[in-house]
N, C-alpha and C positions, 0 to 999 in steps of 0.2 A: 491557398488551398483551404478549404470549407474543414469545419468537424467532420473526424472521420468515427466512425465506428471501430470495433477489435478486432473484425473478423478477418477482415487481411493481415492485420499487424501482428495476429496471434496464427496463422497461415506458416508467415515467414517464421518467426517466432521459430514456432516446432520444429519445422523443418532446419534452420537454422543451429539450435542449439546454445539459442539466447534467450531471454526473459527478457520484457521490459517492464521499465519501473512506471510504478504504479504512484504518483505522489499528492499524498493529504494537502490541498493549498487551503489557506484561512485568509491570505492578506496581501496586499500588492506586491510585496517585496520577495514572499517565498516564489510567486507566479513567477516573477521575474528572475529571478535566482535559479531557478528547475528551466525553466523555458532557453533562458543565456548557456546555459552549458549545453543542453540536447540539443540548440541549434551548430554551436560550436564543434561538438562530437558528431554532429550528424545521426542523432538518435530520434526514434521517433518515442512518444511519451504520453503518458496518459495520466491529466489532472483528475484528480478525484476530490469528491467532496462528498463530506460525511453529515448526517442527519445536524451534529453536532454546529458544522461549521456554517451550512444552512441557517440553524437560529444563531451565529454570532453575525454572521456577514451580510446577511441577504441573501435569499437565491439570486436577483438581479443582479447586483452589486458581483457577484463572483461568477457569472454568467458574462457579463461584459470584462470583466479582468480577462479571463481565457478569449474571447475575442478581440482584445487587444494585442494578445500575446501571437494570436494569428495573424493579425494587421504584421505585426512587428516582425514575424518571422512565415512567411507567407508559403515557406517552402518544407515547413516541418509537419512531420503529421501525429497531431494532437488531437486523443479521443479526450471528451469529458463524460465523465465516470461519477456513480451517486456510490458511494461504499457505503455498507451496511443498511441497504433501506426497509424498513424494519414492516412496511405493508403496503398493500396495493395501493394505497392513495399516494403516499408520499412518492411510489415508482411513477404513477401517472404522473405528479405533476411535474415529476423531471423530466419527463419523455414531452409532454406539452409543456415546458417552458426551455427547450433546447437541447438536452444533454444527448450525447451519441450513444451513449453505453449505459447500464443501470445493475446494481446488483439487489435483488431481494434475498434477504436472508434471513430466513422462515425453520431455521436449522435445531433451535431450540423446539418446536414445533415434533410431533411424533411424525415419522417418515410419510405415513399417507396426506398428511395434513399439510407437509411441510411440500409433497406434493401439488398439492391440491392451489395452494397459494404461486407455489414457483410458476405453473402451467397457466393461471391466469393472469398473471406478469406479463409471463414468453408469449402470449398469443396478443396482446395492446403494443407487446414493445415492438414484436417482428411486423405489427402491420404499420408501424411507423418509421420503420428500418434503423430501430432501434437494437444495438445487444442484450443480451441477457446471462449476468452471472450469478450463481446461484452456491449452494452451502450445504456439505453433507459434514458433518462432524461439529464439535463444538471447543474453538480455543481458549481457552483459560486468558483473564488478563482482565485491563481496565482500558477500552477505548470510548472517550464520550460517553455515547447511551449502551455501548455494548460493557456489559459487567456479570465476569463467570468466576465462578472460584473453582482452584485446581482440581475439588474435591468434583465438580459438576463440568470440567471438561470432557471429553471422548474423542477418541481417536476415528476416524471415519474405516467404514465400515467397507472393505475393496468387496465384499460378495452384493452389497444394495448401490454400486453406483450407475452399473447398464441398466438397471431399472429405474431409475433416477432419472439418468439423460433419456431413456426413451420415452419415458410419461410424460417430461415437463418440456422437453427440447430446448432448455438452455444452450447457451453457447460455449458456455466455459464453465469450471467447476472449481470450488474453491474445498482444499480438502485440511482435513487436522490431522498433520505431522510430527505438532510435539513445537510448533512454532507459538506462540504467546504474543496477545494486546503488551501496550506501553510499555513504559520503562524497566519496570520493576517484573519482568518476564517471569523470573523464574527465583524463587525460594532461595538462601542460602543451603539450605539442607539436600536439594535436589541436586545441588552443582559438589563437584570438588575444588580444587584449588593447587594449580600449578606452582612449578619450583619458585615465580615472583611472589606467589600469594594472592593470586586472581582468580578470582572465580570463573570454573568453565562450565558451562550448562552442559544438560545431558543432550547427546545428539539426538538428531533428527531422526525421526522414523522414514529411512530412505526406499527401507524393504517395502512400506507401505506404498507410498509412492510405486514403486516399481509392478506394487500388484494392482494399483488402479490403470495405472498405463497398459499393463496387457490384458484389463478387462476394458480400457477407452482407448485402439491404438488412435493414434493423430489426434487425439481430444484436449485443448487444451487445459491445462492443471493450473489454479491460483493458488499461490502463497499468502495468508494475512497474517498477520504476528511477526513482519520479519526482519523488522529495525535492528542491528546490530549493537545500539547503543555503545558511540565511539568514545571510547574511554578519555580521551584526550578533552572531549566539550564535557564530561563528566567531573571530571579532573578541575577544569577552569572554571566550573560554576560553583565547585566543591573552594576550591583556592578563593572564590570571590563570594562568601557570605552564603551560597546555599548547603544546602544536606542533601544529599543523595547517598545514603549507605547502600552497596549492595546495589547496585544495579547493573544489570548484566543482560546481552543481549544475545542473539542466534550469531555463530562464526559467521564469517563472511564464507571463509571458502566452503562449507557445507552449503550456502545458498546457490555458491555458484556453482558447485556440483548436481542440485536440486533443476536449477538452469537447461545444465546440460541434458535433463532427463526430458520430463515431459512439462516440466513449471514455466508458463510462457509466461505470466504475470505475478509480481513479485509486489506487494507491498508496503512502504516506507514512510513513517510517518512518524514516529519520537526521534528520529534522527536530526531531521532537520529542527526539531523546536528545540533542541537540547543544543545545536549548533548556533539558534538564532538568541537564545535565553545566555548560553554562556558568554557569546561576544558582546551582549547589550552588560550583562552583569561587571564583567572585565574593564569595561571601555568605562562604566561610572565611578569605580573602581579608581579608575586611572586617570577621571576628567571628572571630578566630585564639582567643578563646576559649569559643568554643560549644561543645554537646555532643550537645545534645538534635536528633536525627533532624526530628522534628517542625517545628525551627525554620528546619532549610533545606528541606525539603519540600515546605514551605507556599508560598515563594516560588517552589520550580520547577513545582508544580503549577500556581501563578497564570499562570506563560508559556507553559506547555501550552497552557493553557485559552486564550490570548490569541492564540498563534500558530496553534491550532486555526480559531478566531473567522477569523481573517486567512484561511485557506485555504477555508473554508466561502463567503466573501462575492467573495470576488476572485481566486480560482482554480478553484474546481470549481461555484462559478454555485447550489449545494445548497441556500441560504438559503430557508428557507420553504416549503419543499418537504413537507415531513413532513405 
């Protein structure tokens, strides 16, 4: 099966009552970690690549990893997805250099402006039968080149988003719920702290959600900010020489309630580096004299693929879908 695009995948999706994960790939081993489990589960999946991972990887170099990933699983259907792309050019060259799907996000941008960009996106991408996701509100957090401070987040805006879709004709919409970039989401001060002494972030703005939905029915709704940061690969990297105070991420089950609403795309991306960081940390940790790449790779690709599995079944609902 060829790249697919999101518009079927986000079809079912809605009508469904499942999301699918949306996942940041950087390197052979995460491709292959995300790819082994959504073929396993029967899920379908959508590799994303961020401005970020672009100048680390290559666009070619990560371009051909996801068509490998098709060779290897010929029966799965894998959009590739540009997250965060920050202006028309960078959108064009992933639409001409292969990508199924593309997000511009022009959100920091004043709303006519931010129009004005999203629309001339959607009209290059739909005539190459490309998707188009696009960005009304602004999330707090540190992803790559996206960097907002809490002070200059906002919550999106449920009276400006049918004027939104109908100017720019995106295909999906990516909104701010109260979900957070990287690891470090959310403030000590913002969260409380249950009877263990863990910090629980403030919930999600779900009422919003529910008023963009009855001003977009059937429209699909994205999630960014929505790593859950699993305490346990926190924990092991914390046990093995690193520091991470305070890092805390969105519950799971509030996503997968967000799921069940109008959220068809969901996405994950300190999860897995925080899975792959901690078992490389651990394993040197525990083999102070190893060398060989291969031999820690092998075990963080095994956690990807594990922690992948876990997100596919119990968070995003995606299981058997494909």
């Amino acid at each position: 099966m060829p790249l697919v695009n999101t518009k079927e995948m986000f079809e079912k999706a809605y009508n469904g009552g499942y999301a699918i994960g949306a996942f940041n790939v950087n390197n052979m081993e995460i491709v292959q970690g995300i790819t082994e489990a959504c073929a396993e589960e029967n899920a379908p999946v959508i590799l994303q690549v961020s401005k970020g991972a672009r100048a680390y990887a290559n666009h070619n170099y990560l371009v051909k990893l996801v068509e490998a990933a098709i060779v290897c699983n010929p029966d799965l259907p894998i959009a590739l997805h540009l997250d965060h792309g920050p202006d028309f050019e960078t959108c064009k060259a992933c639409i001409d250099g292969g990508f199924s799907s593309v997000m511009i996000d022009a959100s920091s941008k004043p709303f006519e402006e931010n129009i004005e960009i999203t629309k001339k996106v959607v009209e290059y991408a739909h005539a190459h039968g490309v998707t188009v996701e696009a960005e009304l509100g602004t999330l707090a957090g540190v992803e790559d080149d996206v960097q907002v401070s809490a002070e200059d987040s906002s919550y999106t805006r449920p009276e400006e988003v049918e004027e939104f879709v109908a100017k720019t004709g995106c295909d999906s919409l990516a909104i701010a719920i109260g979900t957070s970039h990287g690891a470090y989401k959310f403030k000590p001060e913002q969260c409380t702290r249950n009877e263990k002494g863990i910090l629980v972030p403030p919930p999600l703005r779900l009422d919003i959600l529910d008023e963009v939905a009855k001003k977009l029915p059937g429209f699909p709704i994205v999630l960014h900010g929505s790593s859950s940061v699993p305490q346990d690969y926190v924990k092991m990297i914390n046990d093995n020489g690193g520091k991470m105070p305070d890092a805390v991420g969105v519950p799971e089950d509030q996503l997968r309630e967000a799921a069940r609403r109008a959220v068809c795309k969901i996405n994950i991306d300190s999860d897995l580096r925080l899975a792959m960081t901690g078992t490389i940390r651990q394993f040197y940790n525990e083999h102070p004299d190893k060398f060989d790449p291969r031999e820690y790779l092998k075990p963080a690709r095994a956690n990807i693929k594990e922690l992948v599995r876990h997100k596919l079944i119990n968070v995003l609902g995606c299981n058997g879908k494909a």
